[in-house]
Every structure is written in structure tokens, then in C-alpha cells.
N, C-alpha and C positions, 0 to 999 in steps of 0.2 A: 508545543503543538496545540493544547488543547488552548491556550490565548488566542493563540491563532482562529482555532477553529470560532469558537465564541466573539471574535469580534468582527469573523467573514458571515456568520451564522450558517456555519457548513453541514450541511445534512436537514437542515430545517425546511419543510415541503412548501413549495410555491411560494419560494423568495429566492431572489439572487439580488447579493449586496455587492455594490462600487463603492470604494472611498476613492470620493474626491477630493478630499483635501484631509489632511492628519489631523488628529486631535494631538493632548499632553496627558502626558501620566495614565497612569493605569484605568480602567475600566472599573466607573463607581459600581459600588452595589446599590443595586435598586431595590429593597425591599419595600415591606408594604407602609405607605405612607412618607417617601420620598415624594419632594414635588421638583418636578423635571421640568426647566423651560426651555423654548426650543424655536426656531420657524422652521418652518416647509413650505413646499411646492407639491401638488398637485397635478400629476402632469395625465394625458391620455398615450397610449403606446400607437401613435400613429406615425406619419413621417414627419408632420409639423411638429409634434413632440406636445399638444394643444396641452397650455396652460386650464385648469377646473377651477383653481386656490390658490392662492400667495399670502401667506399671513405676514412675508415683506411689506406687500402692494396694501395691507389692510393698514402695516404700521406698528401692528401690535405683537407680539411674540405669543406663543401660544402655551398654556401652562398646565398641568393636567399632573395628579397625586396620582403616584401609585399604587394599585387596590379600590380605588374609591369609584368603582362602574364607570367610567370614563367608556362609552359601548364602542368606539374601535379601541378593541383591545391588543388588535397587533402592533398600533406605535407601541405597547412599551415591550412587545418582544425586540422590535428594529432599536429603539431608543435602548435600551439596555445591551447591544453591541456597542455602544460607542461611547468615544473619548470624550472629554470637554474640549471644545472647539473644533472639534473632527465636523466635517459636512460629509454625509454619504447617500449615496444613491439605491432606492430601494426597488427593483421590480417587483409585485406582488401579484399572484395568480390570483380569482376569480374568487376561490376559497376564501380572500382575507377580505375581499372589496365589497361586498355583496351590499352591505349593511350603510357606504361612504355616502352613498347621496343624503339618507337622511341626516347623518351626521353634517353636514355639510349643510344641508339648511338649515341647521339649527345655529351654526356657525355663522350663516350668512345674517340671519337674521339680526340676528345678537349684534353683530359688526355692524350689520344697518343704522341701529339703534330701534328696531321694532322691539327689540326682547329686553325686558329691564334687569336679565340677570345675567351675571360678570362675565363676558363671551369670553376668555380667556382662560376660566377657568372651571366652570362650570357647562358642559356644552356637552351633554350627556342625554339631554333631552332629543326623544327623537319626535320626526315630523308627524304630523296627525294628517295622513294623506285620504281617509275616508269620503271628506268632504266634496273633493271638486275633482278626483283622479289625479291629480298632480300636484305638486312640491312646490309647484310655484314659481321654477326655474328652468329653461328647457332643457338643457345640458345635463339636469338632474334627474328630469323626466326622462330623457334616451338612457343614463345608466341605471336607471331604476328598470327599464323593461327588458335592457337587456347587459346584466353584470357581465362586465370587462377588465383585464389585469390592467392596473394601474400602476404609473412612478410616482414613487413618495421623495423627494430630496430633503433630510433631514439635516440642522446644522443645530448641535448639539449646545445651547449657552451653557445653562447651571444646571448642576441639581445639587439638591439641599436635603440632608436629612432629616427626619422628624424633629430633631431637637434645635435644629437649625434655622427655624423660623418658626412665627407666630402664631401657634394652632394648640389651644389651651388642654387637649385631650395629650397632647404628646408631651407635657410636661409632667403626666400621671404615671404611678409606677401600676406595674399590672393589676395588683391589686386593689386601686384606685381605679382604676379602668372599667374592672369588673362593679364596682360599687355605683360606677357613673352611667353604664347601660341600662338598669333600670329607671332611673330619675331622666334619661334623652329618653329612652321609652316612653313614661308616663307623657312627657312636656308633647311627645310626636302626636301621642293618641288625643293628647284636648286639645292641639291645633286642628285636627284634623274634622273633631267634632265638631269647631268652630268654621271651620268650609276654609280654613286658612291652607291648604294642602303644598306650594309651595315651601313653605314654613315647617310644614309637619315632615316632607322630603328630607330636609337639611341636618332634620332630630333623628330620623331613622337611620340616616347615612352617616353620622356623627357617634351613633352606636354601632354601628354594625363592623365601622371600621376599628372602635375601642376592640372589639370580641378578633375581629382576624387580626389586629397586632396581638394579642396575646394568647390564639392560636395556631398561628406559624412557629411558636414555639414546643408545641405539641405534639407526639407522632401522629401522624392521620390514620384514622378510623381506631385509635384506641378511646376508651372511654372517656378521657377530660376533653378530647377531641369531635366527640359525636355531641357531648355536651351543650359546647358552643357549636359546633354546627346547628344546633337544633335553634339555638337562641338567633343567632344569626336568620336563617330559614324563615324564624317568625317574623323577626325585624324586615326581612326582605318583600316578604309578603303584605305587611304593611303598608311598606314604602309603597309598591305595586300597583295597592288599591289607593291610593294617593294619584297616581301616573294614569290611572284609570278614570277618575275624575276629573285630571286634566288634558284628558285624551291625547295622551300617549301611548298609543295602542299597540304602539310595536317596541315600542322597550318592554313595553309587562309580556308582552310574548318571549323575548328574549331572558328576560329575569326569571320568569317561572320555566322558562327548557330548560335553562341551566340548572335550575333548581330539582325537576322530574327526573332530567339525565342521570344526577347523580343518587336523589332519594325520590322512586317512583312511585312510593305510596300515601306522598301527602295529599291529600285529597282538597285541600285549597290551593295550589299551585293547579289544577287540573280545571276547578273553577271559575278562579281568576284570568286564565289564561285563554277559556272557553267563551266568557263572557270579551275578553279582549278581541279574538275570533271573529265575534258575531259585529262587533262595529266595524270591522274590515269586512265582511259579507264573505270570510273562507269558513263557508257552508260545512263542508265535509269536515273540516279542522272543529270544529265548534260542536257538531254531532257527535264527534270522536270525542270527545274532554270528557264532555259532561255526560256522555255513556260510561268514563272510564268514573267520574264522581259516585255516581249510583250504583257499579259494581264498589266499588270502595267502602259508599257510605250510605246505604238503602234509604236512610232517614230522612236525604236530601231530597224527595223525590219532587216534595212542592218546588222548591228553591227550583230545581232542574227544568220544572214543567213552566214556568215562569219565563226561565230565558229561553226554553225553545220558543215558548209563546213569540216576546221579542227577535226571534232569530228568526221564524218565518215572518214576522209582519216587514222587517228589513229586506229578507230578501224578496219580497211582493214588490215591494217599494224602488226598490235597483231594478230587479225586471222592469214594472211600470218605467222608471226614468230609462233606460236602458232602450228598448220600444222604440220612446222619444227621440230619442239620442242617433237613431240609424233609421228613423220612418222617412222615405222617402229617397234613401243612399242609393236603393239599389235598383 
């Protein structure tokens, strides 16, 4: 019963799964740093059934490690019901889609050939919509302003375990691992000084996933456990201001919640994410951080007074264009 249940995903909120066609053998384990390939479909829940994505129609199969920020994090709860070669149909409520259009630009992009990094396996980046109000896509723009449940149709090719293909960290034993996160540390921080930030992404992410393979082995929240949480935490935060640079404003918001939700006292998660805020112009959001930074950490006050500086000049600037934007609508 409980196979059952785990491969209908029964009891799981704001999902309802169809298998449309069977898989073989048992249900792989997915742990962290499996790479899972797959295509999908995209669908909208209207009567046409309107196609969004076809990673068929692109050609290419869509590939994505698990653990490694991959930001819709619900294919690998869907993909981890299912068989090799099973196709299943995913309804997903509003809860899970919220996040799909950015992802989906970033997908489109890459697919275009705008984006010179591996749209198939790397597509983690989300969209920098500050700019011009929109994504760039209208279909993205309608689920951007107003999240809708979505069908995901997943057909399940491979997955491969860490040792199972070619990724130089998975062939270390843990304690090689731990010895390899400092030196990806160090190699992240002088790309980073060198404006290489791309590059410095890849070192941060390449350590942070050594530290959660070897602690998914550990009870959570005992102490070898907080440990690497905290090293992770730091790495993450890193990466962030990397994403920040390359304006990615709304993964460093999603990277540091996750990070506050669980430890609410790190006071650069609260800043990084404050400063992410203000290039999106969510005024109240950005007030809020960086009040919670100077209750946290008084010392920051310059640093604080600084981005509010930049947070009203921003949002003078959106009013101003804003003004422009409807002078004469009404």
C-alpha cells in the first residue's frame, strides 16, 4: 500500500497524479545528486488543454540533479514517483506553479540559443523582470500576473546515480569531500573578485552539494548537522551575491527565504535579500529586511542607510516612469 501510495503521491497537497502509461521496475531512489532525465509537457488547465512547453518540440530532453537548486523544486517531488519509462500526468495547484514562468524563460532562452549555458541542465536561473515589466513572452506575462494550476506530463527516461556518471566530486569519499569544499570555496571567491560570477556560481554549487551529500547522512539539527548547515548557509549566501550581480533578483530572494525560514538570525540572508527587494521596487519587502538587519546587527547602520538611499532613489524613478507610462490613459 505504501508503493502504492508513493507512486500515486497520495495525500501530497495540490497534486493529483494520472499514469498514463507504465513504467518497469521499481521506483529509483532519488537521493541527493542523482541526475534524472526526462521530457515534459506544459499544459494550461483550460478546455484546449493549451500547450506553454514541449521539451519534445525543443528536441532536447530535459536533465536536472537532484539537490543542486534546480528552483521548480516540485518536478523532483512528481519525478521521484515514477518508474523508468512510465509517462504520468501531473495536475499541480497554484502553490507549486507560482515560480514556472520564470523558470520557463530561462528555458526558452537557453533553447533559443540567447543563453550560452547548457539549457538542459543548468536552467536554474531565473528571469531578471525589473527591466521592462515582462519576461519577454506573453503567455509568461498572463501566468506571471495571475499564478494558475498547471499540467506537467512527465515521461520518465533515466536516472543515474552519483557514481553513475561523470561528475568528479561524486567519485570522492566523504571525507574527501569535506577536504574539497574549502579549496571550491576559495577557487568561488577569486572568480568572483575577478567579475567572473558565472564561474564563481558553479564553485559555490559544486561545494555546497559536496557538504548535503554528506549531510543527508547526519540526524538533522544534531550538531555535525548544524555544522554543515552553517558551511552550506555560507556557501549559499555566496553564490546569492553572485545572482545579485547577475541580476537575478528573484532566485536570491527565494535562496535567502529558504535560508531565514529555517535560521532567522542570519543577518546576511536578511541583507542580501533586502538589497534583491529594492531592484524589484517591493518597497515594504526591502524596508522590512533591512529593519530586521539593524535589529540583528546595530553596526550595519551605514551599510543600511546606503540601500535605503538606493531604495528611494528607485522607487522616485518607477513613480517618475510610472506617471509616463498612464499620462494621458485616463
Amino acid at each position: 500500500m505504501s508503493d502504492m501510495k508513493d507512486a500515486l503521491l497520495l495525500g501530497s497537497e495540490g497534486i493529483k497524479k494520472t499514469i498514463l502509461h507504465g513504467g518497469s521496475g521499481d521506483i529509483p531512489k532519488f537521493v541527493t545528486g542523482v541526475k534524472v532525465t526526462f521530457h515534459f509537457r506544459t499544459q494550461l488547465c483550460d478546455d484546449e488543454r493549451t500547450v506553454i512547453d514541449d521539451s519534445k518540440a525543443v528536441g532536447t530532453p530535459m536533465e536536472i540533479v537532484i539537490g543542486n537548486m534546480f528552483k521548480l523544486d516540485i518536478w523532483e517531488t512528481l519525478l521521484s514517483s515514477m518508474r523508468i519509462g512510465e509517462v504520468a500526468e501531473f495536475w499541480c495547484d497554484t502553490v507549486h506553479t507560482g515560480v514556472y514562468p520564470l523558470v520557463s524563460k530561462s528555458m526558452r532562452r537557453i533553447a533559443e540559443g540567447k543563453d550560452p549555458v547548457d539549457w538542459h541542465i543548468h536552467t536554474c536561473g531565473m528571469a531578471n523582470m525589473f527591466a521592462y515589466h515582462s519576461l519577454g513572452y506573453e503567455d509568461l506575462d498572463e501566468l506571471m500576473k495571475e499564478p494558475k494550476p498547471l499540467y506537467f506530463v512527465l515521461e520518465l527516461l533515466k536516472v543515474q546515480q552519483p557514481s553513475e556518471y561523470d561528475r568528479e566530486t561524486w567519485a570522492l569519499s566523504d571525507e574527501e569531500r569535506l577536504k574539497a569544499v574549502p579549496v571550491l570555496h576559495g577557487q568561488g571567491n577569486k572568480l568572483y573578485k575577478q567579475g567572473r560570477y558565472q564561474e564563481a556560481t558553479q564553485k559555490y554549487k559544486e561545494a555546497i552539494i559536496c557538504i548535503k551529500n554528506v549531510q543527508t547522512k547526519e540526524k538533522a539539527w544534531d550538531v555535525p548537522w548544524l555544522k554543515l548547515e552553517k558551511m552550506a548557509n555560507t556557501l549559499t549566501l555566496n553564490y546569492c551575491q553572485c545572482l545579485l550581480r547577475m541580476e537575478e533578483y528573484y532566485e536570491v530572494i527565494e535562496h535567502t527565504t529558504d535560508i531565514i525560514n529555517q535560521h532567522p538570525g542570519i543577518v546576511k540572508a536578511y541583507y542580501l535579500r533586502g538589497k534583491a527587494h529594492v531592484e524589484v521596487w517591493n518597497e515594504a519587502e526591502a524596508r522590512q529586511d533591512f529593519s530586521r538587519v539593524l535589529d540583528l546587527n546595530p553596526g550595519m547602520k551605514k551599510a543600511v542607510k546606503k540601500e535605503l538611499a538606493i531604495l528611494n532613489m528607485r522607487m522616485e524613478e518607477k513613480n517618475e516612469e510610472d506617471k509616463l507610462k498612464y499620462k494621458g490613459m485616463f
